[in-house]
C-alpha positions as CSV (number, residue, x, y, z in Angstrom):
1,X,-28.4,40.7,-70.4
2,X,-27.7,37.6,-68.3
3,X,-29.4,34.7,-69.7
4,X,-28.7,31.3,-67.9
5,X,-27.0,29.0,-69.5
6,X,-29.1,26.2,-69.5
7,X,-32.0,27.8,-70.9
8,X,-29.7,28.6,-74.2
9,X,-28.6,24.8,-74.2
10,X,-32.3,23.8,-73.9
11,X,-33.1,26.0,-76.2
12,X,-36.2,27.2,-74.1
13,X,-37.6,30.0,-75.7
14,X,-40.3,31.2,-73.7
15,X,-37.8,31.3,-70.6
16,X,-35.5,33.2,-72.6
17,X,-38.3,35.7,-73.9
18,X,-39.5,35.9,-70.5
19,X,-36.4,37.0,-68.9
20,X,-35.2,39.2,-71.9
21,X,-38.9,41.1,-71.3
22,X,-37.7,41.8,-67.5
23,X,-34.5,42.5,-67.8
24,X,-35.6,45.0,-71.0
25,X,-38.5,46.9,-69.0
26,X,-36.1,49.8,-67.5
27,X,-33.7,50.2,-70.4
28,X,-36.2,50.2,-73.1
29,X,-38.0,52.6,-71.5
30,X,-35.5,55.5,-72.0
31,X,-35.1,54.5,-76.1
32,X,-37.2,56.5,-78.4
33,X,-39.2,54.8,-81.7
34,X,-36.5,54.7,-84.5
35,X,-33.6,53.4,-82.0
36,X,-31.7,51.4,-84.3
37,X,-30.4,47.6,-82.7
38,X,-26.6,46.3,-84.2
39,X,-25.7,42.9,-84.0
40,X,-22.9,41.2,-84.5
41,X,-22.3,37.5,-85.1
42,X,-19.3,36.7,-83.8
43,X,-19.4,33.3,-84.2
44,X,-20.3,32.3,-87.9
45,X,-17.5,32.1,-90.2
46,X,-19.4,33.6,-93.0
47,X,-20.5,36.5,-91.1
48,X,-16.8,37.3,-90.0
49,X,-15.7,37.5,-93.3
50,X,-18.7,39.5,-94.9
51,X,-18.1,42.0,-91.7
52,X,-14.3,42.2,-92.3
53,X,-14.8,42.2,-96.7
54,X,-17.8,44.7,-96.9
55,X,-19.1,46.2,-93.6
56,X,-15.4,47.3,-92.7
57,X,-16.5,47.6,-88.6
58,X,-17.6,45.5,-86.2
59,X,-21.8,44.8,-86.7
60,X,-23.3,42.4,-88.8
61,X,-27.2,42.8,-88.7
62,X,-29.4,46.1,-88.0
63,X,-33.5,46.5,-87.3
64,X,-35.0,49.5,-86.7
65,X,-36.4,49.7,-82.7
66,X,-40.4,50.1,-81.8
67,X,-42.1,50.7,-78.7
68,X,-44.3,49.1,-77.3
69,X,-47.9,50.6,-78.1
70,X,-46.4,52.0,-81.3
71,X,-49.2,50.2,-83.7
72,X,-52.8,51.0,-83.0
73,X,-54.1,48.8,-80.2
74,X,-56.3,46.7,-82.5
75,X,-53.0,44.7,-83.3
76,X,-52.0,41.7,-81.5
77,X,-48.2,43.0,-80.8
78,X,-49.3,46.8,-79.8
79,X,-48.2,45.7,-75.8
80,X,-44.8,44.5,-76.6
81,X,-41.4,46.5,-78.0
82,X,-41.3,45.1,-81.9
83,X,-38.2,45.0,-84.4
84,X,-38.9,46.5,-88.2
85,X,-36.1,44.6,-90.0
86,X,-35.1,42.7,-93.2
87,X,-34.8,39.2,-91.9
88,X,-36.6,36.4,-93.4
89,X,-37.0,34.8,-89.9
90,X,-40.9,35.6,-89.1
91,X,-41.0,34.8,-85.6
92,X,-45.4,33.9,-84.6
93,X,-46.4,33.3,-81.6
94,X,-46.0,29.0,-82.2
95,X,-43.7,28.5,-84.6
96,X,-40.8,30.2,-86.6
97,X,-41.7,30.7,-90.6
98,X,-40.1,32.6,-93.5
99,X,-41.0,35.3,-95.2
100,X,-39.8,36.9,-98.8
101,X,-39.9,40.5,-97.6
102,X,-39.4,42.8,-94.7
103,X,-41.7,42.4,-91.5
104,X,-42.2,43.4,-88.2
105,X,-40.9,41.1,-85.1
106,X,-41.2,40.6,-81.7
107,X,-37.8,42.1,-80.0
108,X,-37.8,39.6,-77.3
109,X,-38.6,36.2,-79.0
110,X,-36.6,37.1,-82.5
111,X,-33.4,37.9,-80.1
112,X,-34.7,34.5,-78.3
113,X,-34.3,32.6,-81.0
114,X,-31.1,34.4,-82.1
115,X,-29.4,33.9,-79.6
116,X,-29.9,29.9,-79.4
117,X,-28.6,30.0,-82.9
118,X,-25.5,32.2,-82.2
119,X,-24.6,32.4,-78.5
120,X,-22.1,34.5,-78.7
121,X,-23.6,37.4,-80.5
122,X,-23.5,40.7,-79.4
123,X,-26.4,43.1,-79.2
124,X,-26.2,47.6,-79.0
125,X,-28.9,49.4,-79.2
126,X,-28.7,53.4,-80.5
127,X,-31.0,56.3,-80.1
128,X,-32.3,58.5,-82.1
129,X,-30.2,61.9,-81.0
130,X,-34.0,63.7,-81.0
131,X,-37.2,61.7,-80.6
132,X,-39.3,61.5,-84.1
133,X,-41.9,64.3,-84.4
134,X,-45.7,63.0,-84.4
135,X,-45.5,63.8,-88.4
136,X,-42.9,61.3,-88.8
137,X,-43.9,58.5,-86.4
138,X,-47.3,58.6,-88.2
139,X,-45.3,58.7,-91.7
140,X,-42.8,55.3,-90.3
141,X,-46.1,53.5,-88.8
142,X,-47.8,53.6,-92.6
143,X,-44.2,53.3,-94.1
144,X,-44.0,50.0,-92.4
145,X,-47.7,49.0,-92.9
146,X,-47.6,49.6,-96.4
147,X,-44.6,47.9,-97.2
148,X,-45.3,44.9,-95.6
149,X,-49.0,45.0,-97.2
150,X,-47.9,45.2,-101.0
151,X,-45.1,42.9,-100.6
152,X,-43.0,44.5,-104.0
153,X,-39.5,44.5,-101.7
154,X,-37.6,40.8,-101.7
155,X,-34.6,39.8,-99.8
156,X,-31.3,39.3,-101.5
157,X,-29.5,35.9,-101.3
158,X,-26.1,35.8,-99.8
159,X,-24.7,36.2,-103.1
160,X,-26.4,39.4,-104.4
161,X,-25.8,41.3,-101.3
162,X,-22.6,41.8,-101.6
163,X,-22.9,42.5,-105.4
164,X,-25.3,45.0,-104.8
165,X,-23.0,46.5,-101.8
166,X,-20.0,46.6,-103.6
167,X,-21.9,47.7,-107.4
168,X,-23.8,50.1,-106.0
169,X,-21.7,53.0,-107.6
170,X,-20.8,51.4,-109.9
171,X,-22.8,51.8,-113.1
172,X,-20.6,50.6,-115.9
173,X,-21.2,46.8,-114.0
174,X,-24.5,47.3,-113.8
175,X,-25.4,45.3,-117.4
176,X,-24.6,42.0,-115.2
177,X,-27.6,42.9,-113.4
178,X,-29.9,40.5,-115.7
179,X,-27.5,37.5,-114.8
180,X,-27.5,37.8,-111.2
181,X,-30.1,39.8,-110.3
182,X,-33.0,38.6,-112.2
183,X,-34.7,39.5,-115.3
184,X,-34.6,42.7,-117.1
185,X,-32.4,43.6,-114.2
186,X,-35.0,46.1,-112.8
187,X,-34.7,43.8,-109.9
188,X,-32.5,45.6,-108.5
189,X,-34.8,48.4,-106.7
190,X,-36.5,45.3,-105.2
191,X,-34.2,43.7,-103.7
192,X,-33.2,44.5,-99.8
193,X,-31.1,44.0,-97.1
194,X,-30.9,45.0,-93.8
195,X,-28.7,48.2,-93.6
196,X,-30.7,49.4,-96.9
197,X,-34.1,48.5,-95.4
198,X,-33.1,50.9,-92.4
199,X,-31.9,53.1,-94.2
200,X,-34.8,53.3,-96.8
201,X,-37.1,53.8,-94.0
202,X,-35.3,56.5,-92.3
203,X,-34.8,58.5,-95.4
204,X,-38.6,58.2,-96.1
205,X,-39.5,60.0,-92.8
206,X,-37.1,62.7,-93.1
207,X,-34.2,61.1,-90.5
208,X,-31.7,60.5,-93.2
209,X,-30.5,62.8,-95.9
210,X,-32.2,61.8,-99.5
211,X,-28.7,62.2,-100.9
212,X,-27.2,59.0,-99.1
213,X,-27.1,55.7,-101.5
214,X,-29.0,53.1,-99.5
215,X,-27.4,50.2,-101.6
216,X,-23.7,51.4,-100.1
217,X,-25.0,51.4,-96.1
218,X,-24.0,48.6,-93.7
219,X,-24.9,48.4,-90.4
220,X,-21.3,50.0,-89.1
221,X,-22.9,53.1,-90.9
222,X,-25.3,53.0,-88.0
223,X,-23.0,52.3,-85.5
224,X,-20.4,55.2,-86.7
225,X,-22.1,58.5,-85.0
226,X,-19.2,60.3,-87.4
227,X,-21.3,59.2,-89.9
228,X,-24.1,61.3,-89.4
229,X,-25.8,63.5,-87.0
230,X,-28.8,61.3,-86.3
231,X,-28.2,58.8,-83.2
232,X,-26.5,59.2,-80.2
233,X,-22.9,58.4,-79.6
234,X,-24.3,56.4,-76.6
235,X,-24.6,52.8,-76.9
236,X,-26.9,50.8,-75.0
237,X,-25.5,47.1,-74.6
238,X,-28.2,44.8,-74.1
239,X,-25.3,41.8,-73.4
240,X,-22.8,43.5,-70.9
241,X,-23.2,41.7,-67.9
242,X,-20.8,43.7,-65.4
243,X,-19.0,42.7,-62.3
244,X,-17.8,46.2,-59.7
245,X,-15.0,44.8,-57.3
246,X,-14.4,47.1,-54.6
247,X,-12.1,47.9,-51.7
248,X,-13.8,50.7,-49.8
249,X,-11.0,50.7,-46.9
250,X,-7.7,49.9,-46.5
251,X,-8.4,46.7,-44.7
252,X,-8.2,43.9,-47.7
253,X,-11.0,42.2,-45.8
254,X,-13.2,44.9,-47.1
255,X,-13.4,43.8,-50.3
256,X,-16.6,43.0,-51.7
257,X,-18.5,42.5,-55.5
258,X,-21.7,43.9,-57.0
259,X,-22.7,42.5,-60.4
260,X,-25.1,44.5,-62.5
261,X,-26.8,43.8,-65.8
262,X,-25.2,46.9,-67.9
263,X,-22.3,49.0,-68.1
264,X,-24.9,51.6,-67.0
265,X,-26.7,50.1,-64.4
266,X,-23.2,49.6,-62.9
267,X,-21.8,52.9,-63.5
268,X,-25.6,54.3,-62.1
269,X,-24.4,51.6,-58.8
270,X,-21.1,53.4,-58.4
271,X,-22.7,56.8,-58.3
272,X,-25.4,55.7,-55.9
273,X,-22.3,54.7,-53.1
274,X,-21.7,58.0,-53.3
275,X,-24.7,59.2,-52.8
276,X,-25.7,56.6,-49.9
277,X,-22.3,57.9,-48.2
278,X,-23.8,61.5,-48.0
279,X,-27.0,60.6,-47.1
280,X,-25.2,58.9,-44.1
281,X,-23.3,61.5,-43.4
282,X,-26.4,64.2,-43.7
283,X,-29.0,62.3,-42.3
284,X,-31.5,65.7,-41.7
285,X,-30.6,67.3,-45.2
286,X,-33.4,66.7,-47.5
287,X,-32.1,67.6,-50.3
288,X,-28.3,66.7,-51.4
289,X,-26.4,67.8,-53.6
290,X,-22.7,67.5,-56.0
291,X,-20.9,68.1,-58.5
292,X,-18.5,66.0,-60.7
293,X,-15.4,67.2,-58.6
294,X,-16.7,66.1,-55.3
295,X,-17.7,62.3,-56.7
296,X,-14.7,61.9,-58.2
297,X,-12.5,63.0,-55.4
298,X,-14.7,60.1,-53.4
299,X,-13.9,57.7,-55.9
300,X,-9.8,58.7,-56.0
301,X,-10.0,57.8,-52.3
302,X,-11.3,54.2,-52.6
303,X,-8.5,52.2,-52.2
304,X,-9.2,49.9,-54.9
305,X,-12.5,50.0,-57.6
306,X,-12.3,48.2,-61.2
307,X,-14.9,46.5,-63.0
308,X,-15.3,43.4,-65.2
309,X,-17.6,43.1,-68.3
310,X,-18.7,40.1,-70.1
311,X,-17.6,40.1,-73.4
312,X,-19.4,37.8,-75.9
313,X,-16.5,37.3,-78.4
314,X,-14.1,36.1,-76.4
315,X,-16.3,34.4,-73.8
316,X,-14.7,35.9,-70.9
317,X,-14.7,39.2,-69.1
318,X,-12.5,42.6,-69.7
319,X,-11.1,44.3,-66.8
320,X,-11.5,47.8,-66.7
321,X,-9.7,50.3,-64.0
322,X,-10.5,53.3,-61.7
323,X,-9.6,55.9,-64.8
324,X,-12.2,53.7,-67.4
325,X,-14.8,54.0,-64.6
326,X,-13.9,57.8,-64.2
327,X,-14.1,58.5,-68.1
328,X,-17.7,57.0,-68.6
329,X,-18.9,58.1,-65.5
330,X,-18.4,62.1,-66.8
331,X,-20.1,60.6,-70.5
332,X,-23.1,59.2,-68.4
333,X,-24.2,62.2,-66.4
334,X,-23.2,64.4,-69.3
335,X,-26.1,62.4,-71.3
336,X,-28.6,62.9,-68.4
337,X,-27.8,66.1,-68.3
338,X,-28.7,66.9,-71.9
């Protein structure tokens, strides 16, 4: 996503929302309800050392991904892609509140407001490897409802997450419970975070294996398709602005750029040359075809192609050369093939 600058430092939300909404319309559309969104905070201290203590990996926070149209339409957000997550931050459509248990969010104005707050953050979003049957979209619409409605789940405070994390196999610590946790220590099953919320909620519609300890996920679970055989190995970056530089002749004159608002969308770009090139060459054959050889060849004959891609963290952009292209490239199509 390419959000301008001074919109962050005005901290103009509905601009933000507005052009997060456009720039989400044709990459949401190919996620299914259940897609699970990673972020990570790259810039708070605390979070860097939670991420590097606990979560071992690279992500930091993780919501489960809704559809637009997923609730019935008698609810105000039914038009607009929502986030099911753990956060406290309640984001209405006026003002930003708190709340003391999980609840549903707008995608666009909750990553609005995050992004003000941490500039720097990094956002994936990863699908489902098989869309949810209508049993279990039915069973994670009254999951979520029902949750929110009796309001038994709280949030842990920074200091009993990583108690619970790191305790949760642990039953010989577990007598502590009544010190940190609350009283009689049953507090325990109440208390939620954001991997276990996810977590919690896909076990409860038959995603996730009952056998898997909610307490012990972090979001890097999510993000490790190793982990289990439930979401794609594809990750859709919704921060990966991306620069193509090209030399299509020899002549150095030729040189030219084409930016693009995903790794995809520029890898889709590179394909499409191709493609325009053979239409030109063609021009009376309706239909054309080719295979993986054939693009690539085209590609080995470009005299120069590399690509640049923002990366948050660092503030800057990675280079990337022709083999990097050629690598993801054969990961894309194999993906729309399946």
């Amino acid at each position: 996503m390419t959000i301008p600058k001074e919109m962050i430092e005005k901290k103009d939300v509905p601009s933000i929302e507005e052009c997060l909404e456009s720039q989400f319309k044709t990459m949401l559309s190919s996620l299914d309800n259940g897609a699970v969104l990673l972020i990570l905070n790259s810039m708070q201290i605390d979070t860097r050392v939670m991420r590097a203590a606990f979560s071992q990996g690279r992500f930091t926070h993780a919501a489960v991904f809704l559809k637009s149209g997923f609730l019935t339409p008698s609810q105000d957000w039914s038009s607009k892609p929502l986030l099911w997550q753990a956060s406290g931050e309640k984001i209405n459509d006026d003002l930003v509140t708190y709340t003391d248990g999980p609840d549903l969010h707008l995608m666009s104005r909750y990553l609005a407001h995050y992004m003000i707050n941490n500039p720097n953050s990094r956002f994936v979003v990863r699908n489902l490897k098989k869309p949810l049957t209508p049993s279990q979209g039915h069973d994670l619409r009254d999951y979520i409802c029902q949750t929110i409605q009796e309001s038994t789940v709280e949030f842990c405070t920074n200091f009993q997450l990583p108690y619970i994390w790191l305790t949760s196999n642990m039953q010989w610590l577990h007598w502590l419970d009544n010190i940190i946790l609350g009283p009689a220590g049953a507090k325990r099953s109440k208390l939620t975070f954001c991997s276990r919320l996810v977590t919690d909620t896909f076990k409860h519609i038959g995603v996730l294996s009952q056998d898997i300890n909610s307490s012990s996920t972090n979001p890097n679970f999510f993000a490790r398709p190793f982990n289990n055989d439930t979401f794609e190995d594809k990750e859709y970056e919704l921060d990966k602005h991306t620069i193509v530089l090209i030399q299509p002749e020899f002549r150095k004159a030729s040189r030219t750029f084409i930016d693009y608002e995903s790794v995809d969308a520029a890898l889709e770009g590179i394909c499409f040359m191709y493609e325009a090139k053979l239409k030109s060459t063609h021009p009376h054959q309706k239909n054309i075809t080719y295979d993986i050889s054939q693009l690539f060849k085209y590609l080995d004959d470009i005299p120069d192609l590399s690509c640049l891609i923002y990366t948050p963290s660092i503030n800057a952009y990675t280079p990337y050369n022709k083999e990097w292209i050629k690598n993801k490239i054969m990961v894309l199509l194999q993906k729309m093939a399946r």
